[in-house]
N, C-alpha and C positions, 0 to 999 in steps of 0.2 A: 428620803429613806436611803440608807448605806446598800449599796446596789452589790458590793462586793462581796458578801456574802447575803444566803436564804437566812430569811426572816417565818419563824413559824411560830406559834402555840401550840403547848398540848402536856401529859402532865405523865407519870411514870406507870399510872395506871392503866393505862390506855394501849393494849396490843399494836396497834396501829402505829401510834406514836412513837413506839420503840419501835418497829418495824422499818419506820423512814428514817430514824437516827443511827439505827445500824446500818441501813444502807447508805447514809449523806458519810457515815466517818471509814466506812470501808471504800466509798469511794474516792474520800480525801476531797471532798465537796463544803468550803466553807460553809458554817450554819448559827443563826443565833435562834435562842429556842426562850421563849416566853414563858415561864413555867405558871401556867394556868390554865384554867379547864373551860374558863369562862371568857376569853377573849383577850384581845391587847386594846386596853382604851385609845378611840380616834383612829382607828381602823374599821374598815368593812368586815361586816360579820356575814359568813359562808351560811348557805340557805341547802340544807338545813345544815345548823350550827355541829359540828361533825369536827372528832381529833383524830390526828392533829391538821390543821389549818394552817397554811401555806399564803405567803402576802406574795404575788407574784404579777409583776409590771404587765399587761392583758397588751393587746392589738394596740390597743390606743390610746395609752401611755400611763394608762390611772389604774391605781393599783388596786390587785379585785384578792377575795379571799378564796384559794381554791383547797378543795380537802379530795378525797377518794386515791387512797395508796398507787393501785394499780396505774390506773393512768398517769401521775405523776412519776412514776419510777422509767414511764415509757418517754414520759416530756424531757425527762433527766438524762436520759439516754440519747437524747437527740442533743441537748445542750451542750455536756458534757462528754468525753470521744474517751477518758480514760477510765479503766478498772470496769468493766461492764458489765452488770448484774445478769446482761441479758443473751443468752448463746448464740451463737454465731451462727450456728447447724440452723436452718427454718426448721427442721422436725422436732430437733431436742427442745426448741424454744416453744413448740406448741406444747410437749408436754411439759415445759418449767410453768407455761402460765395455765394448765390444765391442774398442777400440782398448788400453784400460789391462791386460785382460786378458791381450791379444796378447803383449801388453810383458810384464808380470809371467810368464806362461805359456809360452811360446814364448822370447822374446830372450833368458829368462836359458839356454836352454840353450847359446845361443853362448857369455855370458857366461863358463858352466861348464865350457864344450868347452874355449873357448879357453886360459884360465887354467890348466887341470888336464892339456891333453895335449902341449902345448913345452914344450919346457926353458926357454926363457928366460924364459915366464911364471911357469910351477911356480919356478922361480929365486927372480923379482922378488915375487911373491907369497907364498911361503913365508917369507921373509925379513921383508919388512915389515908381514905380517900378522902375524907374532911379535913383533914392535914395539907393536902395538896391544894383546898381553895386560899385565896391568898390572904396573905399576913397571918401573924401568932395569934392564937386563940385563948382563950380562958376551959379550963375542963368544962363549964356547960354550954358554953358556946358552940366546942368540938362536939361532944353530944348530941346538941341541936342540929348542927350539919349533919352529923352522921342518920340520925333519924331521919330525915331530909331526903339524902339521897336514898335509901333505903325504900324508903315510901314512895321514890319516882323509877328506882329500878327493878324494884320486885313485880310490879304488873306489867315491864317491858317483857320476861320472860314468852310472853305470848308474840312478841316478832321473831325472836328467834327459834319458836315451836319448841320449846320445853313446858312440857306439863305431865301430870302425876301418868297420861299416857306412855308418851316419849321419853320420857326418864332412863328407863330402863335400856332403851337403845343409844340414847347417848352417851350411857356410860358404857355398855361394853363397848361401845364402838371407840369410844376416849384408849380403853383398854388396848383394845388391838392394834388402837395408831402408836405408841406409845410400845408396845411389843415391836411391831414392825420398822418404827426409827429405832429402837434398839439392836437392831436384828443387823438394822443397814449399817449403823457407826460401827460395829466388828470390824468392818473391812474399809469401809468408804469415809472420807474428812466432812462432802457434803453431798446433799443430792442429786445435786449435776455435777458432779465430779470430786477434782480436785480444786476449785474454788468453789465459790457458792453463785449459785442463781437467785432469781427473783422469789423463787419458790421458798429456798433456803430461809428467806427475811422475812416472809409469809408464816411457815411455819415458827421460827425464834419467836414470835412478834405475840401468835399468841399461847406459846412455852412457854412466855416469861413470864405471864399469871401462873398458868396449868400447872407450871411445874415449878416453881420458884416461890408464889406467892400466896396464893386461895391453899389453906389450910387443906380439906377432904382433897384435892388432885396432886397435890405436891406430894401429902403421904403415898397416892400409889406412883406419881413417877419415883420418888425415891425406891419407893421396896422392887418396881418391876426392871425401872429403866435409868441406873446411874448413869448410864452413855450420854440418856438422852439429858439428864440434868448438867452434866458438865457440859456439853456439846453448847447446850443453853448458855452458859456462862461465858464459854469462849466467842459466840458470836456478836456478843454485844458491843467488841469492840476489834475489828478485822482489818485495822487501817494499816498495821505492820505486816499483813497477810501481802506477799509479791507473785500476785497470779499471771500464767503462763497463758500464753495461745493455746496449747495442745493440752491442758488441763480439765476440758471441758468434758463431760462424757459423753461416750460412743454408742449409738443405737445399738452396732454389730455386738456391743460386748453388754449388754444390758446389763443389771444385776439383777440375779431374781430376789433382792431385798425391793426394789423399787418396784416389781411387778407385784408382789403383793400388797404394795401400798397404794400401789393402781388400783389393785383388785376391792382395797377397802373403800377407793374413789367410787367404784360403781357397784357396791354395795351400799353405802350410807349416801352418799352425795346424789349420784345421779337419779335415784328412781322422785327423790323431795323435788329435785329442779323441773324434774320433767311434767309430774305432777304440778306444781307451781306455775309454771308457763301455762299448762293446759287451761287450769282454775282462771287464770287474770285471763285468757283471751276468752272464754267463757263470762267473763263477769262477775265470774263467782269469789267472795270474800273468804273461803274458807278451802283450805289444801287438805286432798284426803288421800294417802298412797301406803304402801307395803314398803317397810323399811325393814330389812333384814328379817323378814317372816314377820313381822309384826305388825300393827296398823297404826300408823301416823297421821295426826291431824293437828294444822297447825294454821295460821294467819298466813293467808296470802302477801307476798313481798313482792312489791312491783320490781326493785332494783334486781335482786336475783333472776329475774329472767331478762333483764339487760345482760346479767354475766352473761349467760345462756346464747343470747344472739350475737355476744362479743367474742366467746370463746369457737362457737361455728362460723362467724365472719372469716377468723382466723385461719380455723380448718379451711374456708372454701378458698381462701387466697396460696392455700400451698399447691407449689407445683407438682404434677403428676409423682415425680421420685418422691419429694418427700413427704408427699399425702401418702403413698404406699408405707412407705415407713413407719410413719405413725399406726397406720391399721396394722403391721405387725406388731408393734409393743404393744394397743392397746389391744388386741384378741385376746377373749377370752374373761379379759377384766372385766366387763359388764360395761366402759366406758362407752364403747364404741355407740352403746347408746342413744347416749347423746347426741351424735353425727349423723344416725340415721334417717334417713329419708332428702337428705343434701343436695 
């Protein structure tokens, strides 16, 4: 295997997979990208099979499939010493990966809502995700795929807690995030500053359905949030972007566009996770919590309360100053949450 550059799979549909693509070219990180959904023949297939998937040389020498965004943008970080997605500040950096989570964790349920319960998304996405499995097709062939996926994505809806309950809170809460990154691009280039963070590729990653692609979300970021659909456009490709040392952003000067988008972190996000940890160490298969005044019940997710323990590991390893600092930006937002009883 050609060692000099990353070897991945994954296909344009996939939040995720744009998410590491914009991070691999904004960091100027050779990359060959397998364009499919289903694997690269005669390679190791990742358990569970998850885009996009990364073919990367392990401990002892044989090459293993690894997938999950986060952790790999943190391996990259270690590998690689230039353009660093990830702040230098410990505090700012808790809240970039407190923000990237939100995105990864949270928005892609709109993403899933949205795509999986219109017609005209289920439509445009069954159809041209059937495009992306590989080689040219005949129209019923496309067809056939499209119905296909359709029939294997529409009952995943219940992983990601969308049903005719939660509906209604995912989407105003799509609403608000989608107000509030419009609110923040007035002034600000990205969300940890004047370059972009971890969070930044977290959010684009799954914008680039939300707001680009799925028919029903695209019309409201269009009507509410042009900023946020160009912003979308530009990040796709950040390689020309030449980021500074002192470009990152500063706790002291916070923006209150980012604190409101805290504040919709522990509104929508934090009370489902907390609930969620609660139900799995209970044993219980079924999440039951208060989302924005409303009542949410969803499939317990074992991986979501690994975030949970990864994003407090994190809290509990900052030092006294910048543990304080974080509890300033997050007061108030509902986050702090999350951190209590540490």
């Amino acid at each position: 295997m050609d060692k000099s550059s990353l070897l991945l799979h994954g296909v344009p549909g996939s939040p995720y997979t744009r998410k590491m693509l914009a991070v691999l070219r904004y960091r100027r990180i050779a990359y060959r990208i397998y364009p499919s959904a289903m694997g690269i023949p005669g390679m190791p297939v990742a358990k569970p099979p998850l885009l996009p998937t990364f073919y990367l040389e392990g401990a002892d020498g044989e090459v293993q499939a690894v997938t999950d965004s986060t952790p790999l943008i943190r391996r990259f970080e270690a590998a690689y010493e230039r353009r660093s997605v990830v702040p230098a500040d410990p505090a700012l950096a808790f809240i970039d990966a407190l923000l990237e989570d939100f995105a990864d964790e949270w928005l892609t349920k709109a993403m899933f809502h949205y795509r999986w319960t219109y017609a005209a998304d289920i439509d445009k996405a069954g159809r041209v995700l059937a495009g992306w499995h590989e080689g040219p097709k005949d129209d019923a062939t496309l067809g056939h795929i499209a119905k296909i996926i359709a029939e294997r994505q529409i009952p995943r809806l219940r992983y990601v807690g969308s049903n005719p309950m939660t509906g209604p809170v995912i989407e105003a809460g799509y609403l608000r995030v989608l107000q509030a990154l419009e609110e923040h691009l007035r002034h600000h280039a990205f969300l940890m500053g004047a370059r972009p963070g971890s969070c930044d590729f977290a959010m684009y990653g799954q914008l680039t359905q939300l707001a680009l692609f799925d028919p029903t979300p695209t019309a409201l970021a269009t009507a509410h949030a042009p900023r946020v659909c160009a912003w979308v456009a530009l990040m796709d490709d950040l390689s020309g972007l030449e980021p500074q040392a002192d470009q990152w952003q500063t706790l002291d000067a916070f923006p209150a566009s980012l604190r409101t988008l805290l504040a919709e972190v522990g509104r929508l996000y934090v009370p489902v996770m907390l609930a969620n940890a609660q139900a799995l160490a209970a044993g219980q298969g079924e999440v039951h919590a208060v989302v924005d005044g409303q009542p949410w019940v969803q499939q317990s997710f074992a991986y979501q309360a690994k975030c949970l323990g990864w994003l407090r590991r994190d809290y509990r390893a900052l030092g006294p100053a910048p543990r304080a600092a974080v509890d300033q930006v997050l007061a108030g937002t509902g986050c702090q949450e999350l951190l209590v009883g540490l």
